[in-house]
C-alpha positions as semicolon CSV with decimal commas, in nm:
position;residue;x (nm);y (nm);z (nm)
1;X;1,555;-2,371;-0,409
2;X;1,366;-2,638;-0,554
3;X;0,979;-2,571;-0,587
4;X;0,889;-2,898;-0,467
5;X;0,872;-3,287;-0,504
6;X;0,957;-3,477;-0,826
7;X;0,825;-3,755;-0,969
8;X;0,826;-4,116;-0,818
9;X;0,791;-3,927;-0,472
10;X;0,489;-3,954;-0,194
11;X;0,538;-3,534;-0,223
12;X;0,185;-3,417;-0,059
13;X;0,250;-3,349;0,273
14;X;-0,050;-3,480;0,539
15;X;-0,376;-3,150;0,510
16;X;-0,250;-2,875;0,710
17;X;0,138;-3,001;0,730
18;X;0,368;-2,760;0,578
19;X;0,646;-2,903;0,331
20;X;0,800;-2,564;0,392
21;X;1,018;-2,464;0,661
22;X;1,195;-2,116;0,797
23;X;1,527;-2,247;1,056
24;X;1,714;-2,024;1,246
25;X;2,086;-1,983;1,073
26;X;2,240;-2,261;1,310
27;X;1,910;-2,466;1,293
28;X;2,082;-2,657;1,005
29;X;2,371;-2,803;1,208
30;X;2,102;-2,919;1,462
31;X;1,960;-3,155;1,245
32;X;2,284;-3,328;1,125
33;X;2,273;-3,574;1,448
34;X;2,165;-3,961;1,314
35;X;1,823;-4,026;1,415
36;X;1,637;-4,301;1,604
37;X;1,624;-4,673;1,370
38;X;1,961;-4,575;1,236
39;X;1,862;-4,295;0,955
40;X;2,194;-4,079;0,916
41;X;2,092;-3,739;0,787
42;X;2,354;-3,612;0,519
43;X;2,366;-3,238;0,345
44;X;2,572;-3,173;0,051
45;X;2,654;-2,813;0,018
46;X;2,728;-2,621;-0,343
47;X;3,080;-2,548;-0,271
48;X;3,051;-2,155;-0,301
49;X;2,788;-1,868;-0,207
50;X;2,685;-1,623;-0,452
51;X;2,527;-1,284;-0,345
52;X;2,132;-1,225;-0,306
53;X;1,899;-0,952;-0,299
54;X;1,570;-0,944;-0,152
55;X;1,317;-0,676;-0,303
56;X;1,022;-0,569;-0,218
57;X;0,716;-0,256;-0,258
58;X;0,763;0,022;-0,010
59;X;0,435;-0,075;0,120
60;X;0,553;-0,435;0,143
61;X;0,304;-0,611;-0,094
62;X;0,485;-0,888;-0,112
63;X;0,565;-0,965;0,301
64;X;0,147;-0,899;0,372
65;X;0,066;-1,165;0,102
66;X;0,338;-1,435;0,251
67;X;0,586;-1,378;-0,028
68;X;0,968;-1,331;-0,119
69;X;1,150;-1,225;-0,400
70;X;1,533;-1,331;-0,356
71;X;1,690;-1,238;-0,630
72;X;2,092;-1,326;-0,779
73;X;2,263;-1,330;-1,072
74;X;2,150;-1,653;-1,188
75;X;1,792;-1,612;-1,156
76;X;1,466;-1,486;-0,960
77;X;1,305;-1,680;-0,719
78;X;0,964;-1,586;-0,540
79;X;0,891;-1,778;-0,221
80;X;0,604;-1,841;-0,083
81;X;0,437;-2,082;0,135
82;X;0,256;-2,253;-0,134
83;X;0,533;-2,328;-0,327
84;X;0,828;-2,160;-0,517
85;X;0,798;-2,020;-0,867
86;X;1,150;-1,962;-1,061
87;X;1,277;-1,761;-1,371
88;X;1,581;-1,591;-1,481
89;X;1,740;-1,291;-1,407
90;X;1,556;-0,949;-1,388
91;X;1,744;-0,758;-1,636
92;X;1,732;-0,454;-1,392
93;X;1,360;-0,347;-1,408
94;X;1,268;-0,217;-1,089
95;X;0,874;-0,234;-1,198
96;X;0,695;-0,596;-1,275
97;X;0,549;-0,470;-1,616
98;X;0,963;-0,446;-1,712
99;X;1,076;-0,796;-1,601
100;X;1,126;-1,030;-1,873
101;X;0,802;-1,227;-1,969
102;X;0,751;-1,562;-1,748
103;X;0,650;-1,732;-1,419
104;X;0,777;-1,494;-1,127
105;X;0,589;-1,207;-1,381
106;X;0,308;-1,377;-1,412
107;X;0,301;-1,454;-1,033
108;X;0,354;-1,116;-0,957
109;X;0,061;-0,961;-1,177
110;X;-0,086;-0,893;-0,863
111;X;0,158;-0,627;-0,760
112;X;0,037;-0,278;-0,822
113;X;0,146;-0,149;-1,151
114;X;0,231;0,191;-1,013
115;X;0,519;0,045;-0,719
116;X;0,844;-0,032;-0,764
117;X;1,058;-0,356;-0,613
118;X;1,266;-0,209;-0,408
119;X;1,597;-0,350;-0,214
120;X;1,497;-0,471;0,115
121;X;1,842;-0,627;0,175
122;X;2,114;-0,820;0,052
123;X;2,398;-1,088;0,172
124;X;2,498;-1,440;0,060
125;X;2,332;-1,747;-0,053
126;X;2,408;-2,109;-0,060
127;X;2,214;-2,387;-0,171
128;X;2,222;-2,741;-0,065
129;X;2,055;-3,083;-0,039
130;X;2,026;-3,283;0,281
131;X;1,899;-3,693;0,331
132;X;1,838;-3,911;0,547
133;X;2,000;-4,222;0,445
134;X;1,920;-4,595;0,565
135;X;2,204;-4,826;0,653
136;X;2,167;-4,923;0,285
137;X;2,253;-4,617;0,236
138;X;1,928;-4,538;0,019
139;X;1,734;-4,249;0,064
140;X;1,424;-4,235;0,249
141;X;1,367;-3,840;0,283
142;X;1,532;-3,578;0,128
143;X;1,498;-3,143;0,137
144;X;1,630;-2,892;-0,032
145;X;1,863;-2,619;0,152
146;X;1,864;-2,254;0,095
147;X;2,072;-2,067;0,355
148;X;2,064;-1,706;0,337
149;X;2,363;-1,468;0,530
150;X;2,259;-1,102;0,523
151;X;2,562;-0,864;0,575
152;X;2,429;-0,757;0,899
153;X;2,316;-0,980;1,171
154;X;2,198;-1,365;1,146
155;X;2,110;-1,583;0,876
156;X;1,837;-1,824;0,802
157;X;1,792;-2,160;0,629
158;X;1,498;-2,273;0,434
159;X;1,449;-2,611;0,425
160;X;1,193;-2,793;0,176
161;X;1,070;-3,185;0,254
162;X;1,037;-3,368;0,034
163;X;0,901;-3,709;0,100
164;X;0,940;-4,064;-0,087
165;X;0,709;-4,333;-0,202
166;X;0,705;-4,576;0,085
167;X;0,891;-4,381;0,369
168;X;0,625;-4,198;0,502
169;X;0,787;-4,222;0,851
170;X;1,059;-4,082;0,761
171;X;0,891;-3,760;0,677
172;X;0,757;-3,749;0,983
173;X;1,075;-3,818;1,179
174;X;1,272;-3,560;0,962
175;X;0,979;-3,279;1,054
176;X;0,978;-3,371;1,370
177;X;1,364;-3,320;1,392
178;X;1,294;-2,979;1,166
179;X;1,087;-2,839;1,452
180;X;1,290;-2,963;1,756
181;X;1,553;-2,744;1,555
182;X;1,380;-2,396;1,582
183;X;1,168;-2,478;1,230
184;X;0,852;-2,325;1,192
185;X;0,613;-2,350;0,886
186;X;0,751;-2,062;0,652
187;X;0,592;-1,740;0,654
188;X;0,763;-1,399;0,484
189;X;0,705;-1,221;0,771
190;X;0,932;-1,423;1,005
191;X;1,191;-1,504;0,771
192;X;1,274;-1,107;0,704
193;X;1,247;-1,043;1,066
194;X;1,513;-1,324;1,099
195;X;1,725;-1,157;0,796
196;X;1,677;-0,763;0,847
197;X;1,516;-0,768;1,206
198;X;1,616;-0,341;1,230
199;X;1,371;-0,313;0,916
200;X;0,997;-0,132;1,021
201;X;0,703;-0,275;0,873
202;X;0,531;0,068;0,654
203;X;0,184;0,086;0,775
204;X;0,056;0,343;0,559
205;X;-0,339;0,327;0,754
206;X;-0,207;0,327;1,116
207;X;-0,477;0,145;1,349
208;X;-0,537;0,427;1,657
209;X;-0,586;0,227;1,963
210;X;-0,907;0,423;2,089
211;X;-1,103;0,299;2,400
212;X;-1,485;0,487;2,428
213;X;-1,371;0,691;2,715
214;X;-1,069;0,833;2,541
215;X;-1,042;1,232;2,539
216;X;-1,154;1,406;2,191
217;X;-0,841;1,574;2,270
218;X;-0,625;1,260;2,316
219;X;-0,775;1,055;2,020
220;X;-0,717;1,383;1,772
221;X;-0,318;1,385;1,928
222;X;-0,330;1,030;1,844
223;X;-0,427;1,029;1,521
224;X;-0,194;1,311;1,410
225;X;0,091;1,122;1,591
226;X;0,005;0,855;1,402
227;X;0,051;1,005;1,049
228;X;0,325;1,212;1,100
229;X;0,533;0,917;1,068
230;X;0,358;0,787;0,787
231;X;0,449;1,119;0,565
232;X;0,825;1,116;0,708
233;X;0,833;0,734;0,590
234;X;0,758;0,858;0,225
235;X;0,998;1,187;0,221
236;X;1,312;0,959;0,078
237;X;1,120;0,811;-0,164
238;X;1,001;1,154;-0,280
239;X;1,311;1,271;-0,294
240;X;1,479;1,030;-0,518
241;X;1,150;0,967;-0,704
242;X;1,152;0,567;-0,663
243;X;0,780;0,591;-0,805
244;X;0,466;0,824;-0,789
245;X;0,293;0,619;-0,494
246;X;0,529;0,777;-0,207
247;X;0,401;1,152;-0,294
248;X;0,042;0,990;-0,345
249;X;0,089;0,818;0,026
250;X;0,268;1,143;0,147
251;X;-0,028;1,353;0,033
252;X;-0,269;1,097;0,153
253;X;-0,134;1,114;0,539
254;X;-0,112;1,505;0,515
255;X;-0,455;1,544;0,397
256;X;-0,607;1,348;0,687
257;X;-0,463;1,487;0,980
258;X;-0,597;1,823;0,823
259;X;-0,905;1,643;0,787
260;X;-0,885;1,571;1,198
261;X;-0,816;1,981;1,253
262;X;-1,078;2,042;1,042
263;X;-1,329;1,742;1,167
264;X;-1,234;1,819;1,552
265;X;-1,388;2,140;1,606
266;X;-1,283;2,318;1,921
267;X;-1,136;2,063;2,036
268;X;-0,826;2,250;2,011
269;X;-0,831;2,639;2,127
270;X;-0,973;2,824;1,815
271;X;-0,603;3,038;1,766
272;X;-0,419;2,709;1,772
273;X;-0,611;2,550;1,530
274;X;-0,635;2,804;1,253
275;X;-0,241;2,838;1,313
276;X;-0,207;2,434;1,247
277;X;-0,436;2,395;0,930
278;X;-0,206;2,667;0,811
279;X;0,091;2,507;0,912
280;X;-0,016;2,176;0,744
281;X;-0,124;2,363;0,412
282;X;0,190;2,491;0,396
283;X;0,363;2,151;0,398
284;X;0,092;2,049;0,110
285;X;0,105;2,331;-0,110
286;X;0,460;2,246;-0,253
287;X;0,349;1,889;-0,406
288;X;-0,004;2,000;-0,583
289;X;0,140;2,010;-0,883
290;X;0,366;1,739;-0,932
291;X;0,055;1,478;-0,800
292;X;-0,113;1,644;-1,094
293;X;0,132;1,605;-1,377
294;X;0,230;1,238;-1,199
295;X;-0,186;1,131;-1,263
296;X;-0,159;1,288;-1,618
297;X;0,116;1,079;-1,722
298;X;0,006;0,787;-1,498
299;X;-0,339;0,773;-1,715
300;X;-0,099;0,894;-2,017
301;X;-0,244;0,575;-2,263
302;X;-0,608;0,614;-2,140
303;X;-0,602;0,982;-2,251
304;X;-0,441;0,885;-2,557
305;X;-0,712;0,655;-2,636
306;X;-1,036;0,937;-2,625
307;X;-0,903;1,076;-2,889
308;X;-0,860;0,977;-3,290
309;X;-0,543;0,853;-3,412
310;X;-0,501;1,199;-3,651
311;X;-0,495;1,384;-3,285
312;X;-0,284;1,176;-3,052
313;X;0,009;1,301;-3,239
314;X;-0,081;1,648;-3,041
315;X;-0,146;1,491;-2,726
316;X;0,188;1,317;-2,729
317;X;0,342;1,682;-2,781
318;X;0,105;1,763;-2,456
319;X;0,256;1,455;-2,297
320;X;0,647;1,563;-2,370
321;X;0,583;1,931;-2,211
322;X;0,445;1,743;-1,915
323;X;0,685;1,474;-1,859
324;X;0,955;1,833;-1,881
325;X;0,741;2,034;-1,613
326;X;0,762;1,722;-1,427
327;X;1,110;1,654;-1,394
328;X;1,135;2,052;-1,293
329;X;0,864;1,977;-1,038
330;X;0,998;1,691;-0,880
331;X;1,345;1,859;-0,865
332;X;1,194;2,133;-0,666
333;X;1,015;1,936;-0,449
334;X;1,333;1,703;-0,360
335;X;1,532;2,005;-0,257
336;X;1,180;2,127;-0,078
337;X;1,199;1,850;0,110
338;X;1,590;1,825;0,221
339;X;1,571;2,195;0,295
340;X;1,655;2,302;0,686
341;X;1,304;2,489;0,714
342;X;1,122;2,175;0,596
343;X;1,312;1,988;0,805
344;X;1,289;2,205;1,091
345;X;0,915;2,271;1,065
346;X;0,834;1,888;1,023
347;X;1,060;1,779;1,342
348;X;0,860;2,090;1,517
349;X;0,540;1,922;1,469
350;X;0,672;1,579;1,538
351;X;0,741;1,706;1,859
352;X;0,395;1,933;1,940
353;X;0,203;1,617;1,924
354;X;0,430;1,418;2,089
355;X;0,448;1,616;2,382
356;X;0,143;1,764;2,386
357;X;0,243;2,007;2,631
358;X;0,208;2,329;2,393
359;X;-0,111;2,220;2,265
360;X;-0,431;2,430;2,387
361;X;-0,756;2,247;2,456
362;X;-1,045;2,359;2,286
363;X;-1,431;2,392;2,442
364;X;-1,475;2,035;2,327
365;X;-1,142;1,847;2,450
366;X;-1,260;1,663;2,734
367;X;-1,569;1,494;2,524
368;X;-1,525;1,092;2,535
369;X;-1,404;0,943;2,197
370;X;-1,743;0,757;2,134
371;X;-1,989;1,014;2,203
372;X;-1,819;1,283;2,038
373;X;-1,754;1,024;1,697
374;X;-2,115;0,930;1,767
375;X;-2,201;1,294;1,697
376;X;-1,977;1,382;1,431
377;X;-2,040;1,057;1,207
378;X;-2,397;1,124;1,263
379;X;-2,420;1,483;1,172
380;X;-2,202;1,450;0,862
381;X;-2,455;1,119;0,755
382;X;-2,786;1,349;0,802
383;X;-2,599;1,639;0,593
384;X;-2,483;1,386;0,308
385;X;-2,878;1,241;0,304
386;X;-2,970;1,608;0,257
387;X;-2,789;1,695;-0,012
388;X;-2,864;1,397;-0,224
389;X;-3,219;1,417;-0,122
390;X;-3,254;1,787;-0,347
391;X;-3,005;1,681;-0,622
392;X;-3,219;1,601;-0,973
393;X;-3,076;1,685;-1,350
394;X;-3,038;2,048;-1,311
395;X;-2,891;2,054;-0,963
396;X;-2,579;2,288;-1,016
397;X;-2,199;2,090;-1,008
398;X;-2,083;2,289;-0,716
399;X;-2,326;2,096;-0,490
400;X;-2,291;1,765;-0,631
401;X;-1,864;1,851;-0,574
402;X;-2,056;1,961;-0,177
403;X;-2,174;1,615;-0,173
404;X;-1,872;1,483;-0,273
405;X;-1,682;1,692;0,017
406;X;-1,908;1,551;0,313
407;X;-1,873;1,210;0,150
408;X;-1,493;1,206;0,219
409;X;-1,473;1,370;0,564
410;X;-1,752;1,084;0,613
411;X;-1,535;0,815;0,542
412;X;-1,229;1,013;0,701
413;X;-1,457;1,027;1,036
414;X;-1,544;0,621;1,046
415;X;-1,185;0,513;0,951
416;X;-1,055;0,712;1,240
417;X;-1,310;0,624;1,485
418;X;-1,346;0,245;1,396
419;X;-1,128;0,066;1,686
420;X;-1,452;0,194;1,882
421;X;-1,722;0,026;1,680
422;X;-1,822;-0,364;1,561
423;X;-1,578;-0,421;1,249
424;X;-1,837;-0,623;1,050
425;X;-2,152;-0,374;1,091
426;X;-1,842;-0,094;1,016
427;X;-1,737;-0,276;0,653
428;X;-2,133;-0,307;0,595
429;X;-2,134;0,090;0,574
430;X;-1,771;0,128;0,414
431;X;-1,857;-0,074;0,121
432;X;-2,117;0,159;-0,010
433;X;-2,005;0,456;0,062
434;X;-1,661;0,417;-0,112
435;X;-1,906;0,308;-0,434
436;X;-2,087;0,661;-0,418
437;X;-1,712;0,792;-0,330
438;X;-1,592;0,656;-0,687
439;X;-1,896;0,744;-0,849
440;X;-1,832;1,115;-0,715
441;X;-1,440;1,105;-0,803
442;X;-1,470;1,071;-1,102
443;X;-1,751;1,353;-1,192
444;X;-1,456;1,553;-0,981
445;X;-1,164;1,416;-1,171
446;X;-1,297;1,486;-1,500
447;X;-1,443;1,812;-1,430
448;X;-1,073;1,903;-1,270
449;X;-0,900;1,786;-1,604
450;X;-1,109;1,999;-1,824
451;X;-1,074;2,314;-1,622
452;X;-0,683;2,206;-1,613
453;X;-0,647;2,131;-1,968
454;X;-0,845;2,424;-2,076
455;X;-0,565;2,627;-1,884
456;X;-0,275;2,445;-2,043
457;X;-0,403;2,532;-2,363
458;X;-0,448;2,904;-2,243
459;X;-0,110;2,900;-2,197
460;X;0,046;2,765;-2,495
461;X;0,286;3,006;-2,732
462;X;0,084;3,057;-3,034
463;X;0,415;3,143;-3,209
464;X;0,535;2,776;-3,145
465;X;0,517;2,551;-3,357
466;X;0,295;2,274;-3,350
467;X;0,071;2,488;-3,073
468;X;-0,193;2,409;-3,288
469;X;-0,236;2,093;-3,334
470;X;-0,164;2,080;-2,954
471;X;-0,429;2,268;-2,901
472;X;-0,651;2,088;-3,141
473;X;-0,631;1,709;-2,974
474;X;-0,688;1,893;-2,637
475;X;-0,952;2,073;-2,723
476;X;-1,101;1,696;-2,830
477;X;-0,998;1,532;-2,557
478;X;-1,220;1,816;-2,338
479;X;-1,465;1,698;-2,551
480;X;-1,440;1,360;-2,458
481;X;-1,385;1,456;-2,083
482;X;-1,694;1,625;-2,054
483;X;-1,912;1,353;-2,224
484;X;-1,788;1,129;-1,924
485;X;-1,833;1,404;-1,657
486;X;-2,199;1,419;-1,769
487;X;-2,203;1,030;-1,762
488;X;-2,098;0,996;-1,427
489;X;-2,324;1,277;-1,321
490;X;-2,653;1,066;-1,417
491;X;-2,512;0,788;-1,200
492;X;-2,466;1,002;-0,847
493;X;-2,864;0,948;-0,810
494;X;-2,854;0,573;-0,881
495;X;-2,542;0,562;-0,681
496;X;-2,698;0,706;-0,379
497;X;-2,978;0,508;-0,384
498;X;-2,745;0,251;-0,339
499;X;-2,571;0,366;-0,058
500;X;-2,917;0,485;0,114
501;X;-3,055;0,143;0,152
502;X;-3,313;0,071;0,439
503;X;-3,055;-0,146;0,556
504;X;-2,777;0,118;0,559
505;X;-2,995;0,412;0,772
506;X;-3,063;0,148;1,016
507;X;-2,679;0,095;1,059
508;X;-2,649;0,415;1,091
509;X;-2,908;0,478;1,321
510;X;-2,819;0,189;1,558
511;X;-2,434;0,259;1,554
512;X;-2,442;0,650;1,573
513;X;-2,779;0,769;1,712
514;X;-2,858;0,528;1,952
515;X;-3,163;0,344;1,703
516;X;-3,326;0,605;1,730
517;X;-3,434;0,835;1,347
């Protein structure tokens, strides 16, 4: 549709006053009657539809920042309330970084690199033009029409004003006829309700409803039930390998409901629980691997860039036997995850903590949500000030890898808990401690990679060639790795310091310990 008003127009709509409007499919026909002082509205439809697709992240980037990608033959078109940027077609690239070089790129360099657009759904599209006409028959207002006719269920129209110089009551009369119609200031959200109203919003960090006097046992349920979903939502796109961010978000939900039968002690019976972190690591174990080779070749051109040009020729070889192993990987995991036992085992746990009914209650089930996060967040922030406290230059990795440990069940602990404490004082503490978590990935990360590497090249077939040069640009790239393990090291003190602030004990103090030290 047209991206707004053209020249020799009034155009700016009054501060606050949308120019941009979302109609119900029949809202169009509503505003076809002549209005008051003789204006006669009058649309002029193209005379044929042409098919659209909408597309969008699995995690919906576009819909949470108020956007929409329709997308036809012709062209690309990405709609927002602000305004509409155009381009032509998308050649097929499913990922930003592959559409052809222009506006809707550009305005989409804030999509994550690592997501692909996916369909969100499809039907027909018609454009058109509607004014309101004097009995001079001159123009006073005019809009541009987009109606949009999914395959399933109702359409919608979007309707852009688009005032003149001089007829600034007709603008007004027009959007007051818009409204009287159904119209309401666009907003992505409402408009793909309207279009594809079956389609569930992907909440990847559910929001537990806790109230203070909620059961330990009741707010653990809860937060399993609530991420069970969240790895089931990412099992299709696993499976046909869309991009690497459904494993990473499949992983991501896994590993915190271990995190809850691990951070919940006894608050299921002690059998139960050993039986359910195995359960759960069992459902992990398959995709270790394929995260690992997905981050290698994810960080593929940073890697590439430690070393010299003479090595990266090895590196690439590295990079070939990886992207191979991967495809095997994947494979696996996609018939992993269609497999009857998966299946069955997943639905199985879908059901324990829906129910509830099979689930024994530990010593500690009955303890109110507050007091017992009180104690927990607490405990874990006295054991994190510990460890720092003793760690100096020759403080061995294993405990700064500890630190790192406590740091994430931490943060695990006050995102779970949070409906139960003030937001702001909550995001004062968060801020920090995801600093000294980044700081403390990365010592991890690079520390991992060496030990991983070192074991790729322990593997190798010496009687292949070109294992040696392989071997030669990874041995370099150790190199490299461990430079930057050390250099992250020397920050964890400076890091912490950070976090530990006089400010940030107080927080914690008042929030978790009742002020007290």
């Amino acid at each position: 549709m047209a991206g707004g008003a053209t020249g020799g127009t009034c155009g700016k709509a009054a501060a606050g006053e949308s120019t941009l409007y979302l109609l119900p499919g029949g809202g169009v026909e509503h505003l076809l009657a002549p209005l008051d002082g003789a204006l006669v509205p009058h649309v002029a439809w193209a005379e044929s539809s042409v098919p659209f697709l909408i597309r969008d992240t699995f995690d919906q980037a576009l819909r949470r920042s108020g956007r929409v990608l329709v997308e036809t033959e012709q062209g690309a078109e990405l709609i927002g309330a602000g305004g509409v940027v155009e381009d032509g077609p998308l050649a097929g690239a499913r990922f930003v970084a592959g559409f052809p070089e222009g506006p809707v790129r550009e305005a989409l360099s804030d999509v994550s690199a690592l997501r692909c657009l996916l369909p969100v759904g499809a039907g027909t599209l018609r454009r058109g033009a509607l004014a309101l006409l004097d009995d001079e028959q001159k123009t006073q207002v005019r809009a541009s029409l987009l109606r949009l006719d999914p395959a399933e269920a109702g359409g919608a129209a979007l309707l852009r004003l688009e005032g003149l110089r001089g007829y600034d009551r007709a603008l007004v009369r027009l959007r007051e006829r818009v409204v009287e119609a159904g119209g309401e200031p666009f907003s992505a959200a409402a408009l793909l309700a309207q279009l594809f109203p079956q389609r569930v919003p992907y909440e990847p960090k559910p929001v537990i409803p806790l109230e203070r006097d909620t059961e330990a046992f009741d707010a653990a349920g809860d937060i399993i039930a609530a991420y069970l979903p969240v790895a089931r939502a990412n099992e299709a796109g696993v499976i046909a390998d869309d991009d690497t961010e459904f494993l990473h978000d499949y992983r991501i939900a896994l590993r915190k409901i271990r995190s809850v039968l691990s951070l919940f002690r006894h608050v299921y019976g002690p059998e139960q629980t050993t039986e359910l972190k195995a359960r759960f690591s069992a459902l992990m174990a398959p995709t270790g691997r394929l995260r690992d080779l997905d981050v290698y070749l994810l960080e593929r051109d940073g890697f590439l860039a430690m070393v010299p040009e003479g090595l990266q020729g090895g590196l690439e070889r590295m990079f070939a036997l990886f992207a191979e192993e991967r495809a095997a990987a994947q494979a696996g995991l996609a018939a992993h995850l269609r497999s009857d036992a998966y299946r069955d085992e997943i639905a199985a746990l879908m059901a324990l903590f829906g129910k509830r009914k099979l689930l024994a209650r530990g010593s500690r089930a009955d303890r109110p949500a507050y007091d017992y996060a009180c104690r927990l967040i607490w405990k874990r922030y006295r054991r994190i000030c510990t460890i720092a406290a003793g760690i100096g230059p020759g403080t061995p990795e294993h405990e700064i890898h500890e630190l790192r440990i406590h740091c994430k069940k931490l943060r695990y602990l006050m995102e779970f808990f949070a409906p139960l404490f003030p937001d702001k004082s909550f995001r004062r503490l968060l801020k920090p401690l995801k600093k000294l978590q980044d700081n403390l990935g990365l010592f991890n990360d690079y520390a991992v990679q060496q030990k991983s590497l070192q074991a790729f090249v322990d593997g190798l077939d010496g009687r292949r060639a070109g294992s040696l040069q392989v071997a030669q640009s990874v041995g370099a790239l150790i190199l490299v790795l461990h430079e930057r393990q050390l250099a992250e090291r020397a920050r964890v003190e400076e890091s912490f310091a950070a976090f530990d602030s006089a400010g940030t004990r107080q927080t914690f103090r008042d929030l978790f310990h009742g002020g007290k030290k």
